[in-house]
PDB file of N, CA, C and O in Angstrom:
ATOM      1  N   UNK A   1       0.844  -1.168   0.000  1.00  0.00           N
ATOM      2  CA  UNK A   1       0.000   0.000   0.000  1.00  0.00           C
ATOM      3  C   UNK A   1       0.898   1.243   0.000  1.00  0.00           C
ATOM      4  O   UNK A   1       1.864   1.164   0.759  1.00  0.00           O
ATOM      5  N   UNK A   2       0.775   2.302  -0.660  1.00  0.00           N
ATOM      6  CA  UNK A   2       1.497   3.506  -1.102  1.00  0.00           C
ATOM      7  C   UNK A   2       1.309   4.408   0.335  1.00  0.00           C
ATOM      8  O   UNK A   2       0.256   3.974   0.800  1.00  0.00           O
ATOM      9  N   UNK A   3       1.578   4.950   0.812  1.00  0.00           N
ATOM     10  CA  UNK A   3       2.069   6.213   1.675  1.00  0.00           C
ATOM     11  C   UNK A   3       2.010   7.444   1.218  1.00  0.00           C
ATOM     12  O   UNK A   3       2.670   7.646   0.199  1.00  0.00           O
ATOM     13  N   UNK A   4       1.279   8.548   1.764  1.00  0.00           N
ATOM     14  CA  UNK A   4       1.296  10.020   1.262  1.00  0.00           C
ATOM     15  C   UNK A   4       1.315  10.365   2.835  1.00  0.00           C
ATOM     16  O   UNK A   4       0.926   9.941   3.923  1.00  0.00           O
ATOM     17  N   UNK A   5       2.053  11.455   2.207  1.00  0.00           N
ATOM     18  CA  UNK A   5       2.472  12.782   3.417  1.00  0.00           C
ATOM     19  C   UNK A   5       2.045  14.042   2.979  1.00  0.00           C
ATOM     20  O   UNK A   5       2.594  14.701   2.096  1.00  0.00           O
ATOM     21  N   UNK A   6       0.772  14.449   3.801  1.00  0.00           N
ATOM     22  CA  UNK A   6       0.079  15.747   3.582  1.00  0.00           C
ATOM     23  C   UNK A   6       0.700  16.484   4.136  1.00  0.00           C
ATOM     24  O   UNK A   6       0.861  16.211   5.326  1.00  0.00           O
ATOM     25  N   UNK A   7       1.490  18.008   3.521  1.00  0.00           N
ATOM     26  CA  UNK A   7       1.520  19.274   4.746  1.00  0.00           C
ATOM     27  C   UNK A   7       1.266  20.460   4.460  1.00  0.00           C
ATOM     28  O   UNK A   7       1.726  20.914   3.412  1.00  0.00           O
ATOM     29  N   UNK A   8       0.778  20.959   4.984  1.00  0.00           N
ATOM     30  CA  UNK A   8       0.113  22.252   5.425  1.00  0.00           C
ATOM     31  C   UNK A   8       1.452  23.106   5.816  1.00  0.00           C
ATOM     32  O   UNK A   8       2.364  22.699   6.535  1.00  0.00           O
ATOM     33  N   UNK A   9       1.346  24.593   5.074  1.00  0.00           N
ATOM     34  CA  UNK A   9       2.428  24.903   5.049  1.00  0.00           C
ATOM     35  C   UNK A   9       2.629  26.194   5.434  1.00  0.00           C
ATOM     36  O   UNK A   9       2.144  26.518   4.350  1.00  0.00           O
ATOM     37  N   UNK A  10       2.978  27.639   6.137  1.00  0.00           N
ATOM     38  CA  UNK A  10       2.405  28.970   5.863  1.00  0.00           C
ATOM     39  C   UNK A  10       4.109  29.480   6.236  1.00  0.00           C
ATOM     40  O   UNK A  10       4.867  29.337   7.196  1.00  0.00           O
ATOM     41  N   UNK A  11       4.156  29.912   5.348  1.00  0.00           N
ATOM     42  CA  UNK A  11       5.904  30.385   5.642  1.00  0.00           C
ATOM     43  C   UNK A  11       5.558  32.173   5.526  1.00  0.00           C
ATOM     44  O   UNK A  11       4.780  32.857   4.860  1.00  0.00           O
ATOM     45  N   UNK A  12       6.655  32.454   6.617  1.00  0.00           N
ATOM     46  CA  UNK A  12       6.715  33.962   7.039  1.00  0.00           C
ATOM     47  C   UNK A  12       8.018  34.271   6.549  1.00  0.00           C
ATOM     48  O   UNK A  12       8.213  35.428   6.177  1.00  0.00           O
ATOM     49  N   UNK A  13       9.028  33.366   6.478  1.00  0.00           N
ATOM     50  CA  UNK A  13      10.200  33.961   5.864  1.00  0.00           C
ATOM     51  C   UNK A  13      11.060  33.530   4.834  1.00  0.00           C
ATOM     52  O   UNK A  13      12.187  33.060   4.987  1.00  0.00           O
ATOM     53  N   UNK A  14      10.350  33.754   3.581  1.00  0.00           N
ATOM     54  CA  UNK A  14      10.589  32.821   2.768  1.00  0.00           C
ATOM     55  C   UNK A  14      12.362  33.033   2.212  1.00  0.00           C
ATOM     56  O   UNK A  14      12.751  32.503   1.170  1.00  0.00           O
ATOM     57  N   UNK A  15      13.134  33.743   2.956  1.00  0.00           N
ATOM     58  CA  UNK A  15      14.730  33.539   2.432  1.00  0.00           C
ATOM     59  C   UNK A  15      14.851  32.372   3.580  1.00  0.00           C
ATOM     60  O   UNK A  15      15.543  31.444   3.161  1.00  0.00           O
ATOM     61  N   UNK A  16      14.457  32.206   4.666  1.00  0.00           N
ATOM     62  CA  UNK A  16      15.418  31.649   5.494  1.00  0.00           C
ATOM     63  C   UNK A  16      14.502  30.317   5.289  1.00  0.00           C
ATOM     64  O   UNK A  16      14.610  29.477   6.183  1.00  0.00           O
ATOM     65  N   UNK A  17      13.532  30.002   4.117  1.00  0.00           N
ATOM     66  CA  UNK A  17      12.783  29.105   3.997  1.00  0.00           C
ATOM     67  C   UNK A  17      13.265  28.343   2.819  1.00  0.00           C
ATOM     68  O   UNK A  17      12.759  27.273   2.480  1.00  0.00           O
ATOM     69  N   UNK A  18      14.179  28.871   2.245  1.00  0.00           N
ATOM     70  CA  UNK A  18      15.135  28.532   0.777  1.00  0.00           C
ATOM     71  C   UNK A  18      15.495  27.346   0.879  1.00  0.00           C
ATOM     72  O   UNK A  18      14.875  26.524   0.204  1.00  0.00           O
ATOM     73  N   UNK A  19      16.527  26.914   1.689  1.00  0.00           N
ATOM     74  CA  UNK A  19      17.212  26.364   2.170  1.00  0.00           C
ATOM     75  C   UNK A  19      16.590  24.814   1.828  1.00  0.00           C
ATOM     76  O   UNK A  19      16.763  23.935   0.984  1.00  0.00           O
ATOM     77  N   UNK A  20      15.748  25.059   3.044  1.00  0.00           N
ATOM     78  CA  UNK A  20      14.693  23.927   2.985  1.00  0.00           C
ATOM     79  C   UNK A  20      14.198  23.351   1.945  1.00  0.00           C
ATOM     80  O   UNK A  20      14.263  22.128   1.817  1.00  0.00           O
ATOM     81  N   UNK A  21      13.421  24.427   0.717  1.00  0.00           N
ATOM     82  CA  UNK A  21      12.783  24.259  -0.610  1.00  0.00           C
ATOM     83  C   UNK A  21      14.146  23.277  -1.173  1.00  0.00           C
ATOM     84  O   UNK A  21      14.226  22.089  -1.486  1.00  0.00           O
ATOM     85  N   UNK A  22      15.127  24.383  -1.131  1.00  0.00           N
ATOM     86  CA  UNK A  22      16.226  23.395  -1.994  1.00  0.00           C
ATOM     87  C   UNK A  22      16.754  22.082  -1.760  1.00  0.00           C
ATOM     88  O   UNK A  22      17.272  21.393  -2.639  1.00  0.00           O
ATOM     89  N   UNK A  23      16.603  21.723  -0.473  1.00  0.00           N
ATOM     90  CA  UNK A  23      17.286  20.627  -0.201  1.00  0.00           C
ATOM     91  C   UNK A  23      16.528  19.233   0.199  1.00  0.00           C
ATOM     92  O   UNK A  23      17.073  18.130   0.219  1.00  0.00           O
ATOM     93  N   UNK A  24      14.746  19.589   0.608  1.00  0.00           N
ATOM     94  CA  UNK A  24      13.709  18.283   0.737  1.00  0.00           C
ATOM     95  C   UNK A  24      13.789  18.052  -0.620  1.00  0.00           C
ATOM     96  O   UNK A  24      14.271  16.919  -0.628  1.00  0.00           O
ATOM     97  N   UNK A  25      13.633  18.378  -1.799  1.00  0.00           N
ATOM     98  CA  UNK A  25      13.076  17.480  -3.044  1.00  0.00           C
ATOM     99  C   UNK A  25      14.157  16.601  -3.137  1.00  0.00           C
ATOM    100  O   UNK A  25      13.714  15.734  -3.891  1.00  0.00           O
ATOM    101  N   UNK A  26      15.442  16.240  -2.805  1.00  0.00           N
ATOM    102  CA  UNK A  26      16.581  14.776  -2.913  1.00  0.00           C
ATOM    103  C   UNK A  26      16.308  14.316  -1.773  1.00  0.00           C
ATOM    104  O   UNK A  26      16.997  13.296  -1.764  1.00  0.00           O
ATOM    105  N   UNK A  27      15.568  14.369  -0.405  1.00  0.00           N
ATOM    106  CA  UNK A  27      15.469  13.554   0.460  1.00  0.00           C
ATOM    107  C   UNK A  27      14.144  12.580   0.575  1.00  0.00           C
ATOM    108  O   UNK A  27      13.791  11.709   1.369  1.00  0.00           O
ATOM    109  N   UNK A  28      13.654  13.098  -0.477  1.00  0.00           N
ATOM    110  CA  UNK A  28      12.044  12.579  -0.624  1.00  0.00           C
ATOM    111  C   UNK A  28      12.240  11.778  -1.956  1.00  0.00           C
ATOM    112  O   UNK A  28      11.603  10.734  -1.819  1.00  0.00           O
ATOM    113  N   UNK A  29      12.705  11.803  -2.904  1.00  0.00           N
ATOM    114  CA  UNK A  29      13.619  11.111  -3.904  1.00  0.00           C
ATOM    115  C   UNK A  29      14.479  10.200  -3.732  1.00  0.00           C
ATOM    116  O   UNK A  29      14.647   9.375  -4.630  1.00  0.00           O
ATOM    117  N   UNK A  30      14.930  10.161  -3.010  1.00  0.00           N
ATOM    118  CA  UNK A  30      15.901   8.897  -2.113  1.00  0.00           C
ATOM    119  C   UNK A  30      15.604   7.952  -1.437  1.00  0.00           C
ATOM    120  O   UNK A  30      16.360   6.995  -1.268  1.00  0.00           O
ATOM    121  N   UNK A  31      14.000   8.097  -0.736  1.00  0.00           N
ATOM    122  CA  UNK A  31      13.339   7.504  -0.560  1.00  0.00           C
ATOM    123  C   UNK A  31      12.081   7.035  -1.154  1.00  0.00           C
ATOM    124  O   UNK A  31      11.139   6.621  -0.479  1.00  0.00           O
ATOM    125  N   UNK A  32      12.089   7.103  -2.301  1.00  0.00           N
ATOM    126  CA  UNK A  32      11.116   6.845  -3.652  1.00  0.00           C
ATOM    127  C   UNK A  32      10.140   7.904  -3.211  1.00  0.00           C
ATOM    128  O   UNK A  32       9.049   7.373  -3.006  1.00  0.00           O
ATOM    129  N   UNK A  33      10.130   8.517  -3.105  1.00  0.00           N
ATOM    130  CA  UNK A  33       8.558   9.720  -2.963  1.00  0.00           C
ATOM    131  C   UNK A  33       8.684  10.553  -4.215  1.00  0.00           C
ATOM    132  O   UNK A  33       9.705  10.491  -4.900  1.00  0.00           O
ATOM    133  N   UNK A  34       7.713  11.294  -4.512  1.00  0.00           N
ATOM    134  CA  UNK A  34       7.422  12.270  -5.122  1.00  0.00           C
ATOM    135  C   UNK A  34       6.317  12.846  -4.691  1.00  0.00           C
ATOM    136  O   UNK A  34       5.422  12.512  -3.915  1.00  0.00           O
ATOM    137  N   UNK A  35       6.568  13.874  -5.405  1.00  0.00           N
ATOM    138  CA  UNK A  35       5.348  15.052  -5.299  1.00  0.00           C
ATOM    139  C   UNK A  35       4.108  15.236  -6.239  1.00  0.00           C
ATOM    140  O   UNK A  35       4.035  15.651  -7.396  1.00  0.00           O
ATOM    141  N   UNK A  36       3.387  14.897  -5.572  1.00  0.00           N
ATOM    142  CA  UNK A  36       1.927  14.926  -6.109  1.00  0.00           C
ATOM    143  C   UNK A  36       1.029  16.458  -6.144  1.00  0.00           C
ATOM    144  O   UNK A  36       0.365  17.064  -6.985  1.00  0.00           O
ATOM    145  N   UNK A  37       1.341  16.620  -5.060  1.00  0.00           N
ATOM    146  CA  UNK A  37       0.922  18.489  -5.044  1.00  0.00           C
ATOM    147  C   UNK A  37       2.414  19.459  -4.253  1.00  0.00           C
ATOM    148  O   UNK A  37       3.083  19.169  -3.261  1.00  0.00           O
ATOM    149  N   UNK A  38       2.495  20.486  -5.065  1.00  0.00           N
ATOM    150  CA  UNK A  38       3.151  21.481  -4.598  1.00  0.00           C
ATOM    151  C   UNK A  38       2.687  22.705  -4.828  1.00  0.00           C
ATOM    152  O   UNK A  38       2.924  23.252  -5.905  1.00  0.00           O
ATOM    153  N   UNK A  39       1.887  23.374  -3.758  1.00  0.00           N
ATOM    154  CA  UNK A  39       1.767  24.038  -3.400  1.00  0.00           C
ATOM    155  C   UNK A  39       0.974  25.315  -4.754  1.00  0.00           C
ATOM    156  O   UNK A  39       1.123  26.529  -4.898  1.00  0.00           O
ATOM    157  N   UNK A  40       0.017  24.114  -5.639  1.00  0.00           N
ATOM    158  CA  UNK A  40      -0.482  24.476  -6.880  1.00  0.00           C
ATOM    159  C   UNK A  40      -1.477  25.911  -6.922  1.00  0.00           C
ATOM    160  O   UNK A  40      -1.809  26.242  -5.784  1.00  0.00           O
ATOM    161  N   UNK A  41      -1.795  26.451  -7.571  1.00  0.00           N
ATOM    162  CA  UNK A  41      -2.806  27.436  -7.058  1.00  0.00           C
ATOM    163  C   UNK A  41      -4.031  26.855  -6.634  1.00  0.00           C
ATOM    164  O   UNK A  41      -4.418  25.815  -7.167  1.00  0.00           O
ATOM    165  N   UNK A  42      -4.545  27.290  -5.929  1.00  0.00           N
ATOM    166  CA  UNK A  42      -5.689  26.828  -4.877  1.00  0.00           C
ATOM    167  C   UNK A  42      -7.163  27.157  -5.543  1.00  0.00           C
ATOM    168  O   UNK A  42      -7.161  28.245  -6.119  1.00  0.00           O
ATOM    169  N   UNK A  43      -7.966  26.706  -5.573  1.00  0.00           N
ATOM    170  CA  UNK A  43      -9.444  27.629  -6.174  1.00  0.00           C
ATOM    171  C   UNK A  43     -10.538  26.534  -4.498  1.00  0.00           C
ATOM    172  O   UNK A  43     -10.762  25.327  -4.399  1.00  0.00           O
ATOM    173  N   UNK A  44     -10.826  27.426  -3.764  1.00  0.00           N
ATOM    174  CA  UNK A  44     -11.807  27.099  -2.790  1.00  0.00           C
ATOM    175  C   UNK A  44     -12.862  27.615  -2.951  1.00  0.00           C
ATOM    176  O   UNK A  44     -13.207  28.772  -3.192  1.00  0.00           O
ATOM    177  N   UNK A  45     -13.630  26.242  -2.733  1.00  0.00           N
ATOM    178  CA  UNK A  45     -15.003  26.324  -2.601  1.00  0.00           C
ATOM    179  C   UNK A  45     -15.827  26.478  -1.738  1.00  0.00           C
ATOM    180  O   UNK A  45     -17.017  26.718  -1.945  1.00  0.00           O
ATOM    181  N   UNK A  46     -15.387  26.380  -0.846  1.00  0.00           N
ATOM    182  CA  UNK A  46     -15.987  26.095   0.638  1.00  0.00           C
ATOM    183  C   UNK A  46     -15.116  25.856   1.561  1.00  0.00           C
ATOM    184  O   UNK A  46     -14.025  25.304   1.417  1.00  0.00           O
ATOM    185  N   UNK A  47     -15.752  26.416   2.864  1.00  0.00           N
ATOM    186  CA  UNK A  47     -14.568  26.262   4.389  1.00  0.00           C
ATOM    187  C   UNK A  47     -13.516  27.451   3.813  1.00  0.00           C
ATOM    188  O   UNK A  47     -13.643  28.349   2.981  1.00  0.00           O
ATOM    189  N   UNK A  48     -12.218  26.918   4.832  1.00  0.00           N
ATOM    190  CA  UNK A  48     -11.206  27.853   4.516  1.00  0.00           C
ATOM    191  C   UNK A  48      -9.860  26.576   4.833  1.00  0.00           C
ATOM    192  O   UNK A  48      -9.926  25.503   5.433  1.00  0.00           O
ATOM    193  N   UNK A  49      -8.526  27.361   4.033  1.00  0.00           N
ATOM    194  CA  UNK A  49      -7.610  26.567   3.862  1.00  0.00           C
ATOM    195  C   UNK A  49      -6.695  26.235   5.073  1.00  0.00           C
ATOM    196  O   UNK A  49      -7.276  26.909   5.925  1.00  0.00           O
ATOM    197  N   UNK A  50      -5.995  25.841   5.514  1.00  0.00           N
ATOM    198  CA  UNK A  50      -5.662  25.780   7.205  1.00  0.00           C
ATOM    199  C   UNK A  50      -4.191  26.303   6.946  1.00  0.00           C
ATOM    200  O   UNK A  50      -3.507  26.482   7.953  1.00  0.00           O
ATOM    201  N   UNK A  51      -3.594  26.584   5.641  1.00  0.00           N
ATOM    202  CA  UNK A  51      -2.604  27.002   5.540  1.00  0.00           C
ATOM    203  C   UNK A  51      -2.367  27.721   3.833  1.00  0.00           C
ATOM    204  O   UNK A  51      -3.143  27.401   2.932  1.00  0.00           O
ATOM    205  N   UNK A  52      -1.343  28.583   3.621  1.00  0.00           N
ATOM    206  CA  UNK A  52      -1.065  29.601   2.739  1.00  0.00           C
ATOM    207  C   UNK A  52      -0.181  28.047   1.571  1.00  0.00           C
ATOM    208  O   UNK A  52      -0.286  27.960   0.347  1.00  0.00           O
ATOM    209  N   UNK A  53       0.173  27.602   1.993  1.00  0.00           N
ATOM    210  CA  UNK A  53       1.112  25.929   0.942  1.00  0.00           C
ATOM    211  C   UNK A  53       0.674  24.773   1.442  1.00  0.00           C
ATOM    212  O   UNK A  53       0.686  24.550   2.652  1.00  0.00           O
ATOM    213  N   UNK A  54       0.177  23.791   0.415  1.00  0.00           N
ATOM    214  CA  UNK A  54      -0.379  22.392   0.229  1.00  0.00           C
ATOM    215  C   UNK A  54       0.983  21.865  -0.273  1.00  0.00           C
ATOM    216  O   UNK A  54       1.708  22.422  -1.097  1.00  0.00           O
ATOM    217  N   UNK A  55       1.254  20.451   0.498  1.00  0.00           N
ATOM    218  CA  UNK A  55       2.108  19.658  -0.467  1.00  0.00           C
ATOM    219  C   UNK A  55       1.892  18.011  -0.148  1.00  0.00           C
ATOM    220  O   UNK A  55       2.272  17.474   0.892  1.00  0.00           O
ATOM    221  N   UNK A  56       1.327  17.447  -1.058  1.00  0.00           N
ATOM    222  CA  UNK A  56       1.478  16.028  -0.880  1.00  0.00           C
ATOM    223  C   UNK A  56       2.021  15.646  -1.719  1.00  0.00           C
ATOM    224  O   UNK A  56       1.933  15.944  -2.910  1.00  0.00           O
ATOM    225  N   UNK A  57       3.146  14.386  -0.812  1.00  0.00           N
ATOM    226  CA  UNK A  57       3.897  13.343  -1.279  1.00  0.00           C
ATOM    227  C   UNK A  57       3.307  12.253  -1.553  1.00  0.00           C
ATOM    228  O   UNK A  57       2.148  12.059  -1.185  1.00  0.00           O
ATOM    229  N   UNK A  58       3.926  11.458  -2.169  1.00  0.00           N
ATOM    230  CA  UNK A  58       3.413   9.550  -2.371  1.00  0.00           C
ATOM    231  C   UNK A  58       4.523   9.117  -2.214  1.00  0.00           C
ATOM    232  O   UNK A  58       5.554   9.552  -2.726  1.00  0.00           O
ATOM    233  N   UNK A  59       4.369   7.957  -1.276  1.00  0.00           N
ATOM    234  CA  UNK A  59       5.883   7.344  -1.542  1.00  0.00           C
ATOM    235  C   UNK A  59       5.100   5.741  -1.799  1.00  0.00           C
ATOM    236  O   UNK A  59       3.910   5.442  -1.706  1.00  0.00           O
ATOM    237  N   UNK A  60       6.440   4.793  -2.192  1.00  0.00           N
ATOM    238  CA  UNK A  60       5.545   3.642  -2.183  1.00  0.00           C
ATOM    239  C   UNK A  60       5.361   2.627  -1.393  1.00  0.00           C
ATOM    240  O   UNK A  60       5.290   1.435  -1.690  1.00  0.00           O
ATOM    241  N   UNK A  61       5.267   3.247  -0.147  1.00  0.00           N
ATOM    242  CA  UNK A  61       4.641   2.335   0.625  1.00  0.00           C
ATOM    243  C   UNK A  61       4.677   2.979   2.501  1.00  0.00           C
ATOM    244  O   UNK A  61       5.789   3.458   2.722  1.00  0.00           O
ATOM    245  N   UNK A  62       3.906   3.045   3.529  1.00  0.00           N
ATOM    246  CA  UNK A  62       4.197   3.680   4.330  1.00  0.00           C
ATOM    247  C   UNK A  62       5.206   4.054   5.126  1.00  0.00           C
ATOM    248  O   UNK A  62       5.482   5.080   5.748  1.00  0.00           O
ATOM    249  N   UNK A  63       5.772   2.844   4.952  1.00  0.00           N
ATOM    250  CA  UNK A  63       7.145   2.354   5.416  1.00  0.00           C
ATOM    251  C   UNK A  63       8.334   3.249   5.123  1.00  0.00           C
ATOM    252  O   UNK A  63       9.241   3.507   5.913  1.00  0.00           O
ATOM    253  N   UNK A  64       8.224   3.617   4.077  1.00  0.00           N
ATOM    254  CA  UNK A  64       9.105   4.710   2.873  1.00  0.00           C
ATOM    255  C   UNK A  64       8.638   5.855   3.342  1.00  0.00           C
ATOM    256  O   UNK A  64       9.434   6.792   3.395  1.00  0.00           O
ATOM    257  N   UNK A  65       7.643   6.005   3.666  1.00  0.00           N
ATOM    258  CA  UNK A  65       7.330   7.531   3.980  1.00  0.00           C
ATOM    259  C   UNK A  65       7.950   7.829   5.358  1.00  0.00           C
ATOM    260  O   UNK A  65       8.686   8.779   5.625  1.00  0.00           O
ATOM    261  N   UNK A  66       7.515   6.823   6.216  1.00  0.00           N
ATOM    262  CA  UNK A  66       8.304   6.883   7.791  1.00  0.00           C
ATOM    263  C   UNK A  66       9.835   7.211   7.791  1.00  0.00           C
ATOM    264  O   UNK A  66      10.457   8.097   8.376  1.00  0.00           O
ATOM    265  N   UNK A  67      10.304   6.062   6.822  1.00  0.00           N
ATOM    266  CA  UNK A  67      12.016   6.554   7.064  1.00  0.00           C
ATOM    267  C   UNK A  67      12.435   7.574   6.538  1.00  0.00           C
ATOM    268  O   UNK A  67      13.516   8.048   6.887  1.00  0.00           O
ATOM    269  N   UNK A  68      11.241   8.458   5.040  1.00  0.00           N
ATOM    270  CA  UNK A  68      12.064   9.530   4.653  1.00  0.00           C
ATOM    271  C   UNK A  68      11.501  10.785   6.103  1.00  0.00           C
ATOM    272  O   UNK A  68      12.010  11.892   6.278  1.00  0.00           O
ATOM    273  N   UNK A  69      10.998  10.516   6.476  1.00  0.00           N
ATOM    274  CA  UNK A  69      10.802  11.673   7.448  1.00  0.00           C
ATOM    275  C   UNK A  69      11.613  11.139   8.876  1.00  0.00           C
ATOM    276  O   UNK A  69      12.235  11.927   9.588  1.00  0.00           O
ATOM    277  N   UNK A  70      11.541  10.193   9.065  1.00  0.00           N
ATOM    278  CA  UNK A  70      12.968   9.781  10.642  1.00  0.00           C
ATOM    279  C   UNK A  70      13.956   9.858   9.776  1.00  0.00           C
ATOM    280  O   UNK A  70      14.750   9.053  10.264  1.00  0.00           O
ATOM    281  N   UNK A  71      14.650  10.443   8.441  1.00  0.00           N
ATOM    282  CA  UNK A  71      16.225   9.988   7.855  1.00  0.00           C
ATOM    283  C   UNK A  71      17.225  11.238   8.688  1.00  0.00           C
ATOM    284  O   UNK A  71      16.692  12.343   8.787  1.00  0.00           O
ATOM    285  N   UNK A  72      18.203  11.122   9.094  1.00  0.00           N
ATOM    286  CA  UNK A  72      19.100  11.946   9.017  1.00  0.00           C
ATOM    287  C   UNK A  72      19.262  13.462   8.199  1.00  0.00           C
ATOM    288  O   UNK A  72      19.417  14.634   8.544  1.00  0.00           O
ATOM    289  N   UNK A  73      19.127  12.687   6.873  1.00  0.00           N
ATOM    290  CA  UNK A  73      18.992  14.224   6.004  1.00  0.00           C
ATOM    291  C   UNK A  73      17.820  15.002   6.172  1.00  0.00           C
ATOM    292  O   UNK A  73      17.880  16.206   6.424  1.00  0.00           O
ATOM    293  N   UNK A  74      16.262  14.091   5.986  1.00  0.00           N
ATOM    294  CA  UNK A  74      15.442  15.002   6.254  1.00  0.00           C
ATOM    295  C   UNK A  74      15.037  16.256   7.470  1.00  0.00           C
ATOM    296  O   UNK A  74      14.058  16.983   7.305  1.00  0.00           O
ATOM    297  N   UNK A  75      15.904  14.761   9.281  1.00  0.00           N
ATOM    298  CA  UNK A  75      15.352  15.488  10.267  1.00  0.00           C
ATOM    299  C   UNK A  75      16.664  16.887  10.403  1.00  0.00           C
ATOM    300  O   UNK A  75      16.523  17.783  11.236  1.00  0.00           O
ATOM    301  N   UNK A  76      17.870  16.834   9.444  1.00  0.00           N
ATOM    302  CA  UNK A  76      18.650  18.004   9.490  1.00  0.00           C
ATOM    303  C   UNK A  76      17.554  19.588   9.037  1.00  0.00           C
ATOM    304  O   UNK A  76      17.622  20.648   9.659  1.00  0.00           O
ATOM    305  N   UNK A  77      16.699  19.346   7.926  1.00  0.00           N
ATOM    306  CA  UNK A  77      15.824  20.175   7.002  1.00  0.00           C
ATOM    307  C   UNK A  77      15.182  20.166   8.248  1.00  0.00           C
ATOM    308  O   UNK A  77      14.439  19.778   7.346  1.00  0.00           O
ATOM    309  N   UNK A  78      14.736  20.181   9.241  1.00  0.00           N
ATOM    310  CA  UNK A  78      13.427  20.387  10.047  1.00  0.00           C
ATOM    311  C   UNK A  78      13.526  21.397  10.359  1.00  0.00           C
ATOM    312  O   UNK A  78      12.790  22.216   9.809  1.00  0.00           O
ATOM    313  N   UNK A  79      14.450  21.848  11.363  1.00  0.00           N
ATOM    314  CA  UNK A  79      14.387  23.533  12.094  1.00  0.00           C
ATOM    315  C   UNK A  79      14.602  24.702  11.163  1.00  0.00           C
ATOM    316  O   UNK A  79      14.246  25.876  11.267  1.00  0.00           O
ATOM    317  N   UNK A  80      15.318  24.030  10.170  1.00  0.00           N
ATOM    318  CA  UNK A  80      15.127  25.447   8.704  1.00  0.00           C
ATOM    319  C   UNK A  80      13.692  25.704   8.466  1.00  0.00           C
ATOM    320  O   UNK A  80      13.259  26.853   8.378  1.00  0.00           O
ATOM    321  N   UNK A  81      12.848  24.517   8.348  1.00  0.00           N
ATOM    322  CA  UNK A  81      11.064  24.790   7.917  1.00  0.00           C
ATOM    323  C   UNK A  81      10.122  25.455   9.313  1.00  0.00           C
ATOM    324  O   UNK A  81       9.163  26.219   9.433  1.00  0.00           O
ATOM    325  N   UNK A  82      10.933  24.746  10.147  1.00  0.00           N
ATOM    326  CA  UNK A  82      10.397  25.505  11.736  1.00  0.00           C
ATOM    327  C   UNK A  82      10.563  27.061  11.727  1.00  0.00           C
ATOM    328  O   UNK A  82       9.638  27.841  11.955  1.00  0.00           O
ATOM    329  N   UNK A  83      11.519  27.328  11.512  1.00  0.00           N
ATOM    330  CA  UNK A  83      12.246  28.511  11.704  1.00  0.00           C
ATOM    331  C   UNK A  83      11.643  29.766  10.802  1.00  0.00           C
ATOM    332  O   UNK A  83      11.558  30.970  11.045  1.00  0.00           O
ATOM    333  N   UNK A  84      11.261  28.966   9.657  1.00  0.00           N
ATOM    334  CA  UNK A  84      10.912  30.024   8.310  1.00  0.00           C
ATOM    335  C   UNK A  84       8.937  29.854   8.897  1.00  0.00           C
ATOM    336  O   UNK A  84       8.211  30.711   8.394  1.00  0.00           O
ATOM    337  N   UNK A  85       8.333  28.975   9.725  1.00  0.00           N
ATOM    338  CA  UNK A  85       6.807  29.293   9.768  1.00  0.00           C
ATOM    339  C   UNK A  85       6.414  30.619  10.251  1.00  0.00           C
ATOM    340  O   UNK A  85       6.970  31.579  10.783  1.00  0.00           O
ATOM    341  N   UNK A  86       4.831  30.186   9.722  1.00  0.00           N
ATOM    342  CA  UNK A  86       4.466  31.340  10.856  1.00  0.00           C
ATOM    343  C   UNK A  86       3.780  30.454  12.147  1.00  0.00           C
ATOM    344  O   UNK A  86       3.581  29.252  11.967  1.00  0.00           O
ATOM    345  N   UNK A  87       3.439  31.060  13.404  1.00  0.00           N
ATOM    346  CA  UNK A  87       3.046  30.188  14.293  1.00  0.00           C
ATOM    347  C   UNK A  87       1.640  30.239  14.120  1.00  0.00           C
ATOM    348  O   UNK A  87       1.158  31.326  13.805  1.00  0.00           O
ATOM    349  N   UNK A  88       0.783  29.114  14.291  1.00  0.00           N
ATOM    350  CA  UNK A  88      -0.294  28.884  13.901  1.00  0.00           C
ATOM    351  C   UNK A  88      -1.128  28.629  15.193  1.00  0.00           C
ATOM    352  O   UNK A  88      -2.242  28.143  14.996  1.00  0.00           O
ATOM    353  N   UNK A  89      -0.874  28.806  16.107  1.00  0.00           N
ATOM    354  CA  UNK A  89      -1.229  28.424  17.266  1.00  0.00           C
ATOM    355  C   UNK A  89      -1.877  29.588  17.823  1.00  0.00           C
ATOM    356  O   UNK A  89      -2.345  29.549  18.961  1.00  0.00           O
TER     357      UNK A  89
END
């Protein structure tokens, strides 16, 4: 069974958010994923969006999705995407 990773995304600083952009698309690739949505233009119909960027992955299988997000390289990319949010809380 295939694996997707939904995220919800709202970045406040998008230089110190670079970083990040540049360097998840080979860690999600390495672990067979791709990108299914990035952050496409939006057309809503109803409700409201819970964030300013959509991105879902597929990987092939859940398993793949778990290790690309516990990998080394990815959990290095974390506090760059932390760092660049806005707080939503």
């Amino acid at each position: 069974m295939k694996g997707y990773v939904l995220a919800f995304i709202d970045v406040e600083d998008p230089s110190s958010y670079a970083p990040y952009a540049a360097g998840a698309p080979a860690t999600i690739a390495a672990h067979g994923g791709k990108y299914l949505i990035r952050n496409r233009p939006k057309e809503l119909r109803e409700g409201a969006l819970p964030a300013d960027r959509l991105v879902v992955l597929e990987f092939p299988s859940v398993a793949q999705a778990r290790a690309w997000y516990e990998s080394p390289e990815y959990q290095a990319l974390v506090p760059i995407r932390q760092g660049a949010r806005k707080d939503l809380s």
